[in-house]
PyMOL CGO cylinders between C-alpha atoms (Angstrom):
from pymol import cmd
from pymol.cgo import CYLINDER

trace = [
    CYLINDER, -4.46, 16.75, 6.45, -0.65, 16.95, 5.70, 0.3, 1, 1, 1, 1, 1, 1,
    CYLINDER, -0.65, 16.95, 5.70, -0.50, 13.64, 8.05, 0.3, 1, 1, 1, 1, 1, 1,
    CYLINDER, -0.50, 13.64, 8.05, -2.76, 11.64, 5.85, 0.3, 1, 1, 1, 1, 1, 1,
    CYLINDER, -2.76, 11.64, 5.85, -0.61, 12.56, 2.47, 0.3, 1, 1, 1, 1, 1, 1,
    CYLINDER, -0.61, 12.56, 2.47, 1.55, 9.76, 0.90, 0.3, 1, 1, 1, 1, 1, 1,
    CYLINDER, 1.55, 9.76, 0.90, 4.93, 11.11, 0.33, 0.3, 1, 1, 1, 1, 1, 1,
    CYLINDER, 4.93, 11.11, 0.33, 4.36, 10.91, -3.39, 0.3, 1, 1, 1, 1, 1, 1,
    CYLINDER, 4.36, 10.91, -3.39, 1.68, 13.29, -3.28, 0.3, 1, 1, 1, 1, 1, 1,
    CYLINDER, 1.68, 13.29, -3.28, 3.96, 15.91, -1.59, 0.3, 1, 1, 1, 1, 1, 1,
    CYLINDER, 3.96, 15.91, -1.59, 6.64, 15.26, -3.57, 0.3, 1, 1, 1, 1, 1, 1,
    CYLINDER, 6.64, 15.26, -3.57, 4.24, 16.01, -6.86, 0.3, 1, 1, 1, 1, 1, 1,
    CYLINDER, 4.24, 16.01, -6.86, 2.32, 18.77, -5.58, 0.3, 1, 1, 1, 1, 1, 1,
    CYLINDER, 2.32, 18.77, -5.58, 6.19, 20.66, -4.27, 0.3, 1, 1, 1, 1, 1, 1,
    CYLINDER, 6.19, 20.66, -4.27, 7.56, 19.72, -7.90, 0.3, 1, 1, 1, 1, 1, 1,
    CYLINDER, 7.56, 19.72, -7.90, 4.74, 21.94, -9.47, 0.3, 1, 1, 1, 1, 1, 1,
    CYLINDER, 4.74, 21.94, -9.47, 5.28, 24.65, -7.78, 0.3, 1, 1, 1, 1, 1, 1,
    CYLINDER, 5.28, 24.65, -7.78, 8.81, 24.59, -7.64, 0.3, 1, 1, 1, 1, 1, 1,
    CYLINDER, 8.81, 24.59, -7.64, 9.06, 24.12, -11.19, 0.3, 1, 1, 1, 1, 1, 1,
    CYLINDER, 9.06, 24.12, -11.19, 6.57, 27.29, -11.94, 0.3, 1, 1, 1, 1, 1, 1,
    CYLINDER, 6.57, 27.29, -11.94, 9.06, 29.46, -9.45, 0.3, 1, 1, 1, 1, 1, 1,
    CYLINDER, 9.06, 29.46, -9.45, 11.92, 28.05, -11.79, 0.3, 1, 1, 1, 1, 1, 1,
    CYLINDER, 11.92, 28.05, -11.79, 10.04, 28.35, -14.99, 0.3, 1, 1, 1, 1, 1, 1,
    CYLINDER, 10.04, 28.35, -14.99, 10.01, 30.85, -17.67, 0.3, 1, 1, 1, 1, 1, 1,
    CYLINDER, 10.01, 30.85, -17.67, 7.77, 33.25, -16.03, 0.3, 1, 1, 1, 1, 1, 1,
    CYLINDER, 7.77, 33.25, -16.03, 9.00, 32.64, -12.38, 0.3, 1, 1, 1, 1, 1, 1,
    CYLINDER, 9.00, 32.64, -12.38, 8.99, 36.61, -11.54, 0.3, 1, 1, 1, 1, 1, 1,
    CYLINDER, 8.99, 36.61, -11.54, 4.99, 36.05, -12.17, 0.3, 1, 1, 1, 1, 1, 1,
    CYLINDER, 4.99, 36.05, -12.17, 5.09, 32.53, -10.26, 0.3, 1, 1, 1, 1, 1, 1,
    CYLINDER, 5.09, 32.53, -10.26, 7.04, 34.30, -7.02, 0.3, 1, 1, 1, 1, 1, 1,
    CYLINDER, 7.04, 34.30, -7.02, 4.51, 37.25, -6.90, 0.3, 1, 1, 1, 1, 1, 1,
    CYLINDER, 4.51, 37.25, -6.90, 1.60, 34.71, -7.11, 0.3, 1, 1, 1, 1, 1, 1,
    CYLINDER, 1.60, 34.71, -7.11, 2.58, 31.60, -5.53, 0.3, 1, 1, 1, 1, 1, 1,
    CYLINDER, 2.58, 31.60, -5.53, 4.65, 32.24, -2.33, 0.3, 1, 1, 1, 1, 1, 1,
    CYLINDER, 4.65, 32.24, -2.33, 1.84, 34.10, -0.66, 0.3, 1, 1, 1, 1, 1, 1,
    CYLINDER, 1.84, 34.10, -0.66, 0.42, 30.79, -0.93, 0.3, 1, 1, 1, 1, 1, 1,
    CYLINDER, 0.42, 30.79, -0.93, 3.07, 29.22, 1.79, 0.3, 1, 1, 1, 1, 1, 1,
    CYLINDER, 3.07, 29.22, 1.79, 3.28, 32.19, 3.92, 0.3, 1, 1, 1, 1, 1, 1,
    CYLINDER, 3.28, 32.19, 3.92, 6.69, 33.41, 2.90, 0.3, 1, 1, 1, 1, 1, 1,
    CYLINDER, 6.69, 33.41, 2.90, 7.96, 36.58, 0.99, 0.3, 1, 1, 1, 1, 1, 1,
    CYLINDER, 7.96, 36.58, 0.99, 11.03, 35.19, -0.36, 0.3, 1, 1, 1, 1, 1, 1,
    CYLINDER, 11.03, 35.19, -0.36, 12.34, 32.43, -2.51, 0.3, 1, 1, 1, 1, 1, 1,
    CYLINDER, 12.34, 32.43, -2.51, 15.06, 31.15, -0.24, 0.3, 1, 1, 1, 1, 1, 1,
    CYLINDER, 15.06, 31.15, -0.24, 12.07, 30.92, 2.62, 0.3, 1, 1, 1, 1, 1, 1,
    CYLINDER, 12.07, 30.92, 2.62, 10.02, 28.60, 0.13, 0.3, 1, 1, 1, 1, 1, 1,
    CYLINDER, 10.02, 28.60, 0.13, 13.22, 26.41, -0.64, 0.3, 1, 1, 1, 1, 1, 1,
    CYLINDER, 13.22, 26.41, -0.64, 14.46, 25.92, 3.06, 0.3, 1, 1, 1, 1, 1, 1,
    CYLINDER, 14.46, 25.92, 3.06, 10.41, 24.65, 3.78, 0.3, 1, 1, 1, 1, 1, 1,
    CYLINDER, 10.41, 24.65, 3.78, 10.29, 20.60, 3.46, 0.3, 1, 1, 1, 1, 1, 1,
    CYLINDER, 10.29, 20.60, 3.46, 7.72, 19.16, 1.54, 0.3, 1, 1, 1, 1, 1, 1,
    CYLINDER, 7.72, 19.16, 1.54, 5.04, 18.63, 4.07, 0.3, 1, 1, 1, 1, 1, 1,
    CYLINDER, 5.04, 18.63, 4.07, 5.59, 22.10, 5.39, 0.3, 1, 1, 1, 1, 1, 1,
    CYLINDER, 5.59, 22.10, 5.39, 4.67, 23.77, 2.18, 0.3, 1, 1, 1, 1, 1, 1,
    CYLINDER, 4.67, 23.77, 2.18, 1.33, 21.41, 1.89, 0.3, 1, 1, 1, 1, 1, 1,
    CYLINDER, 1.33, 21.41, 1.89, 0.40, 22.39, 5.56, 0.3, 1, 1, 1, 1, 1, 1,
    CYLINDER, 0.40, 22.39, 5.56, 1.12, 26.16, 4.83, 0.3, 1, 1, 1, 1, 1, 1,
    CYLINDER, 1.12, 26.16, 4.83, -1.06, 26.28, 1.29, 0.3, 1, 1, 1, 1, 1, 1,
    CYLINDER, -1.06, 26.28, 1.29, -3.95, 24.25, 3.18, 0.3, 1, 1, 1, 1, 1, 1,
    CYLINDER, -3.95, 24.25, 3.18, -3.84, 26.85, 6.16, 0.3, 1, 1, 1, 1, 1, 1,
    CYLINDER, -3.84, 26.85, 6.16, -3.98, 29.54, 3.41, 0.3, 1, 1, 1, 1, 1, 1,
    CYLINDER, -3.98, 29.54, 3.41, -7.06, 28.21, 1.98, 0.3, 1, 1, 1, 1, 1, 1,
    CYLINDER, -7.06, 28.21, 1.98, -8.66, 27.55, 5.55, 0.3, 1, 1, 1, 1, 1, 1,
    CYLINDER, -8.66, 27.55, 5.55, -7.88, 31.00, 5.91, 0.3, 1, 1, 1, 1, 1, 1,
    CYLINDER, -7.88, 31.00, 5.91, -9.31, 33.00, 2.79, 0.3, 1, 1, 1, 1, 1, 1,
    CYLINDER, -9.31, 33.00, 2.79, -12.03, 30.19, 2.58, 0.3, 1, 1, 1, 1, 1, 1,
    CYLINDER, -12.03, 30.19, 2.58, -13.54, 30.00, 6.06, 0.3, 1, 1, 1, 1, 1, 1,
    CYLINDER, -13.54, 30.00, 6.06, -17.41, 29.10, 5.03, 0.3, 1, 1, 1, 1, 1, 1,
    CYLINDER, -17.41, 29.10, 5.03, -15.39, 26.15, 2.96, 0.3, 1, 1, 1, 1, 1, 1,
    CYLINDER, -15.39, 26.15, 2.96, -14.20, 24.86, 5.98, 0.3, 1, 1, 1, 1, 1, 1,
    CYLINDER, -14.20, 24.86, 5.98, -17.78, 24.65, 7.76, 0.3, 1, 1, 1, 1, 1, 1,
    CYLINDER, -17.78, 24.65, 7.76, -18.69, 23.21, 4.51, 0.3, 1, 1, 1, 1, 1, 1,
    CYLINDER, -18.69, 23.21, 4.51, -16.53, 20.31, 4.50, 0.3, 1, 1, 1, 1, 1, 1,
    CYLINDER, -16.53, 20.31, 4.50, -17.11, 19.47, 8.25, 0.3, 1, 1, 1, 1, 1, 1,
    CYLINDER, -17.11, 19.47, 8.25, -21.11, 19.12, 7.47, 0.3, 1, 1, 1, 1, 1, 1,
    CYLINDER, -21.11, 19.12, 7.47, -20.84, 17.30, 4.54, 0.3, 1, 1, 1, 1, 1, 1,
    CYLINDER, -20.84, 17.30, 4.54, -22.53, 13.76, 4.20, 0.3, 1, 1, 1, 1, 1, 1,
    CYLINDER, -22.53, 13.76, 4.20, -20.27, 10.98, 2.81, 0.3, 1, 1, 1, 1, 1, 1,
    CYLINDER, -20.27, 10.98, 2.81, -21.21, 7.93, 1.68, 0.3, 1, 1, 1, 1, 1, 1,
    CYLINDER, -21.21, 7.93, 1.68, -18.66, 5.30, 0.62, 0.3, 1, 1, 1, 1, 1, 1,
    CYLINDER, -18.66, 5.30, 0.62, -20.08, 3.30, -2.86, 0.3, 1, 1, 1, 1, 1, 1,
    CYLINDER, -20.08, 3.30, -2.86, -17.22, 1.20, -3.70, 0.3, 1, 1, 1, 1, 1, 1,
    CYLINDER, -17.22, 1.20, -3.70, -14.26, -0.13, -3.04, 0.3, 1, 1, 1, 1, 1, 1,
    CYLINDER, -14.26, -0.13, -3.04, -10.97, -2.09, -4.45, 0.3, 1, 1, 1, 1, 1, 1,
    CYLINDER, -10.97, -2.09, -4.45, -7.34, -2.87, -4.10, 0.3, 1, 1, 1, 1, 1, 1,
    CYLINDER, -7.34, -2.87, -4.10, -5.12, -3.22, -6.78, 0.3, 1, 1, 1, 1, 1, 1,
    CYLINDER, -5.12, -3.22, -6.78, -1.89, -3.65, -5.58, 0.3, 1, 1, 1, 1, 1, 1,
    CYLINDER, -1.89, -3.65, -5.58, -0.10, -0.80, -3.49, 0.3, 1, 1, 1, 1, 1, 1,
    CYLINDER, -0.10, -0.80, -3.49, -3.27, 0.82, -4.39, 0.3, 1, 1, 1, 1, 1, 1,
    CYLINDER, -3.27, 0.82, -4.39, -6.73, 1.79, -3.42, 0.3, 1, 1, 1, 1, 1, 1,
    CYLINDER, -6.73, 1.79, -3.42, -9.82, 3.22, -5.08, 0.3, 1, 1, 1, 1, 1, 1,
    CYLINDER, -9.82, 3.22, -5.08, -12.53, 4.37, -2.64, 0.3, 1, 1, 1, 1, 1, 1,
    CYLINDER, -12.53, 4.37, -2.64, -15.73, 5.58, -4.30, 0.3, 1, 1, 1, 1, 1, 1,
    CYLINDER, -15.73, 5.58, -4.30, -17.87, 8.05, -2.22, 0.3, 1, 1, 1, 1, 1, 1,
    CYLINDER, -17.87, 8.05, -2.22, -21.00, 10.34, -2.19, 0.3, 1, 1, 1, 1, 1, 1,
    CYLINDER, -21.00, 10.34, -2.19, -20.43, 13.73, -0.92, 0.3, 1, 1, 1, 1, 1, 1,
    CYLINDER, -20.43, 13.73, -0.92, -23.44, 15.73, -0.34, 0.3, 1, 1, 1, 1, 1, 1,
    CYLINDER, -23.44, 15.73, -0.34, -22.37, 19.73, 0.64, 0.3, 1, 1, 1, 1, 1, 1,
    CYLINDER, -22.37, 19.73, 0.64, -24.60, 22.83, 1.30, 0.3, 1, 1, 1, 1, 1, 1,
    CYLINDER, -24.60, 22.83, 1.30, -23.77, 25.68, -0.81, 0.3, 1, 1, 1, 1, 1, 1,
    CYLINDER, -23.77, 25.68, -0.81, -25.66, 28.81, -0.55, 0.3, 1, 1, 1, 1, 1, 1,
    CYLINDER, -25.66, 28.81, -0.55, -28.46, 26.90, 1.32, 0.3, 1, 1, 1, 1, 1, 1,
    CYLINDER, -28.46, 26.90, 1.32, -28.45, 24.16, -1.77, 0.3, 1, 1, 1, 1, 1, 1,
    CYLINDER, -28.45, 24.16, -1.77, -27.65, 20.33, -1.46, 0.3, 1, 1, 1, 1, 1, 1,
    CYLINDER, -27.65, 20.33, -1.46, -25.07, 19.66, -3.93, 0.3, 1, 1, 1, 1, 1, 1,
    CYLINDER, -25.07, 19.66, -3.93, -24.16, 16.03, -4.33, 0.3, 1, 1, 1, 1, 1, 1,
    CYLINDER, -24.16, 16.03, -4.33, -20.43, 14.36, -6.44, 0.3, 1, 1, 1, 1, 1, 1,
    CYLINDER, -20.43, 14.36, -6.44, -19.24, 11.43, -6.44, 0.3, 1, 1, 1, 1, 1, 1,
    CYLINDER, -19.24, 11.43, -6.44, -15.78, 11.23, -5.66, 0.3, 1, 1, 1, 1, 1, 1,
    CYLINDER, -15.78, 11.23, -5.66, -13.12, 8.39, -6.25, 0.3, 1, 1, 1, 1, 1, 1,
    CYLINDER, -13.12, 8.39, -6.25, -10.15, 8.97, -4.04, 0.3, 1, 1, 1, 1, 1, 1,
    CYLINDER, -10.15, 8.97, -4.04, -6.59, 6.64, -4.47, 0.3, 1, 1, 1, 1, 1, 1,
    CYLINDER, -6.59, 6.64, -4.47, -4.99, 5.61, -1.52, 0.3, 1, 1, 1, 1, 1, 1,
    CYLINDER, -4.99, 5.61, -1.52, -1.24, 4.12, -1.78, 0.3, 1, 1, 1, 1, 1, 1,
    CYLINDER, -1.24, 4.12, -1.78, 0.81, 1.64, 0.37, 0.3, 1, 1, 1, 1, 1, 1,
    CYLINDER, 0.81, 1.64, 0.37, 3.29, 3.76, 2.73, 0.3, 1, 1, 1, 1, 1, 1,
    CYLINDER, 3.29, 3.76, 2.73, 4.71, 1.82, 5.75, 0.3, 1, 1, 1, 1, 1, 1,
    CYLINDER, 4.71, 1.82, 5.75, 1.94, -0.29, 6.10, 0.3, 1, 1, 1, 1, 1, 1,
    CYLINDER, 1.94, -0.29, 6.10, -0.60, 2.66, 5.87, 0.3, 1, 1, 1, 1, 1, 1,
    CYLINDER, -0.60, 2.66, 5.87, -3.11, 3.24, 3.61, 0.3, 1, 1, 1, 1, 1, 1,
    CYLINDER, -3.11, 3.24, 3.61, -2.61, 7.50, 2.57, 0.3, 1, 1, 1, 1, 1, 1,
    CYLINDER, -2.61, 7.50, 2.57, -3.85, 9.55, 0.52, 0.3, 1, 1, 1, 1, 1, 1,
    CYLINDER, -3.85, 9.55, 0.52, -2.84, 10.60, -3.38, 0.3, 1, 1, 1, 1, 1, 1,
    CYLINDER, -2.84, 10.60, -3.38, -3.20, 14.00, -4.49, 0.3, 1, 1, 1, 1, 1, 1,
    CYLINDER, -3.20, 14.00, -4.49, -7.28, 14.27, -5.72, 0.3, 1, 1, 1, 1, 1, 1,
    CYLINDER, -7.28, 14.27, -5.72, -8.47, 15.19, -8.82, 0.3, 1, 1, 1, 1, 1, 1,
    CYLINDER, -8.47, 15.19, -8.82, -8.81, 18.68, -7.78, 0.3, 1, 1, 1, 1, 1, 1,
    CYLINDER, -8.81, 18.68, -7.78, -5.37, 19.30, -6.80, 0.3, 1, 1, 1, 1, 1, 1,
    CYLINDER, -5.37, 19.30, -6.80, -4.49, 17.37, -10.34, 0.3, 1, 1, 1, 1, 1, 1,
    CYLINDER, -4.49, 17.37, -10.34, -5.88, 19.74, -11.61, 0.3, 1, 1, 1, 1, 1, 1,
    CYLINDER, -5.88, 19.74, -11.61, -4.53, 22.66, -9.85, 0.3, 1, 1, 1, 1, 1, 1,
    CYLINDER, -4.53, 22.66, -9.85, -0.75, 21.44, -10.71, 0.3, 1, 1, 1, 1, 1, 1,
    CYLINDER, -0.75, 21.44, -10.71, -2.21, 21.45, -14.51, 0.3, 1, 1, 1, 1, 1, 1,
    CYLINDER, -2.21, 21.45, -14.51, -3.26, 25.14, -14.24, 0.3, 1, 1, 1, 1, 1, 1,
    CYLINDER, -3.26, 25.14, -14.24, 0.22, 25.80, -12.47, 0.3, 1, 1, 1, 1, 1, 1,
    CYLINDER, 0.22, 25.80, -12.47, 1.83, 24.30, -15.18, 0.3, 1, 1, 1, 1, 1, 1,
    CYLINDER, 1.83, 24.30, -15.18, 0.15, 26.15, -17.93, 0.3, 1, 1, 1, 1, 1, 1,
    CYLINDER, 0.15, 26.15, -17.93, 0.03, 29.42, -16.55, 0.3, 1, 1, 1, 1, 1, 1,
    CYLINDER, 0.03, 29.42, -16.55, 3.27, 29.66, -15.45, 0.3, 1, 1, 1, 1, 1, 1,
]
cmd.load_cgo(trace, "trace")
């Protein structure tokens, strides 16, 4: 996943965090957040590059989320829409999941941006809104 990541979206989701272990209530931010990246210290989190930290956080969740996982490999996706704008691209999809034996269906819109002639992905909603509960709580 960490392959298909434009740069900027690293660089955003490692600010987050690495303003939360700076922050005002980094004691609570160490405790909670470097489990995340598989490392007990602070120095450890520093010396890990950008795309190392994303990889280790995904690999946590793969971990502690394992029907997830199977989840996201038998979803249906659908692609509705699509434009460029620039360095930029909108893609509009259906995803249809089963949860506890239930079809659930979103629609999803997911930027793409411009990096060495590849088209990779921005940071989705989701994790937008995981850096805004980062921010607030720490």
């Amino acid at each position: 996943m960490t392959e298909l990541m434009h740069p900027d979206a690293l660089i955003k989701f490692r600010a987050a965090v690495d303003e939360a272990l700076t922050g005002e209530k980094s004691n609570l931010a160490v405790k909670s957040l470097l489990p995340l990246f598989s490392v007990k210290t602070l120095s450890e989190y520093r010396n890990l590059s950008n795309e190392e930290t994303y990889t280790k956080m995904n690999t946590f969740v793969a971990k502690s989320q394992p029907k997830l996982i199977d989840m996201v490999k038998a979803a249906e996706v659908d692609v509705v829409n699509e434009s460029i704008q620039g360095d930029l691209a909108y893609v509009v999809y259906s995803l249809v999941m089963v949860v506890n034996e239930q079809k659930v269906s979103n629609e999803v819109t997911q930027k793409f941006k411009l990096h060495n002639d590849k088209w990779l992905l921005l940071l989705p909603h989701t994790a937008e809104a995981s850096i805004m509960k980062i921010k607030a709580k720490f």
